[in-house]
C-alpha positions in Angstrom: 107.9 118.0 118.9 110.3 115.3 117.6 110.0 117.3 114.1 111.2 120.7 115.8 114.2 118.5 117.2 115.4 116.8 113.6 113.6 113.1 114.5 112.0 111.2 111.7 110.9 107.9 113.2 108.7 106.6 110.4 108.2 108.1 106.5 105.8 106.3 104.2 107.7 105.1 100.5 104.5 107.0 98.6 101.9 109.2 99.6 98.4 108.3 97.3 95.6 110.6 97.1 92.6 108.7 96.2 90.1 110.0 94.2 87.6 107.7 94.5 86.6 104.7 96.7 87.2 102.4 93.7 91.1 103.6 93.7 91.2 102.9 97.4 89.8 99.4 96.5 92.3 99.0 93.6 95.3 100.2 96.0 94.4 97.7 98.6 94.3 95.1 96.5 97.4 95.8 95.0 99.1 95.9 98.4 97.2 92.9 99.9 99.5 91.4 102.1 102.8 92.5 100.6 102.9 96.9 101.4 102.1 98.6 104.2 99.0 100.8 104.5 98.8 103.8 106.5 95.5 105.9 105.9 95.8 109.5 106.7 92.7 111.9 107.3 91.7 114.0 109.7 95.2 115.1 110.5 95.3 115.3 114.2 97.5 111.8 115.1 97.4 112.7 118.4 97.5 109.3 119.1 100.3 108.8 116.2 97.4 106.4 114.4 98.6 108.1 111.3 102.4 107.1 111.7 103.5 104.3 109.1 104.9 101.2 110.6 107.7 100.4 108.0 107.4 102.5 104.8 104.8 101.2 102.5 102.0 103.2 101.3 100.1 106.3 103.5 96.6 107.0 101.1 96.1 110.4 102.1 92.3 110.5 102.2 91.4 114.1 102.8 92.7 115.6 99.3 90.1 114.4 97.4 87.6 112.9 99.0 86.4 115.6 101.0 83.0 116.7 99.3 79.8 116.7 100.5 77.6 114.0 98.2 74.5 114.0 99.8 72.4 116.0 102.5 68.9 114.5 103.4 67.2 117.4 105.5 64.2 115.3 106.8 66.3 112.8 108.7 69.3 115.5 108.9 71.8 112.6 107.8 74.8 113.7 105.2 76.8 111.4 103.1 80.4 112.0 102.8 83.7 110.6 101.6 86.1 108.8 104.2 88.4 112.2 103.9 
């Protein structure tokens, strides 16, 4: 709603799209207690989880990490990516 009305509360510096869980590692490291993180996924925010504090960095999970890697059909578990 506050988009339709022209209100932008909070905008990440950079969006990242991972491609791997060793870029998320090397991002977080690099932002270790100095940037913001603001992980974006599912897409809902209907709780505004998604919403960066102050700038920083949002790591848009669901661009590339979104693949099924694994599907055991005996114990119906799957493995997936955090997107």
């Amino acid at each position: 709603m506050e988009l339709r009305m022209g209100i932008i509360r909070e905008v990440s510096d950079v969006f990242v799209h991972p491609r791997d869980k060793n870029d998320v590692q090397k991002i977080v490291q690099y932002c270790d207690k100095r940037i913001f993180i603001t992980v974006f996924s599912g897409g809902s925010s209907c709780n505004f989880g998604c919403r960066p504090f102050k700038g920083g960095v949002s790591l848009v999970m669901s661009t590339h990490m979104n693949k099924l890697l694994e599907l055991n059909e005996l114990n119906q578990t799957a493995r997936v990516p955090a997107g």
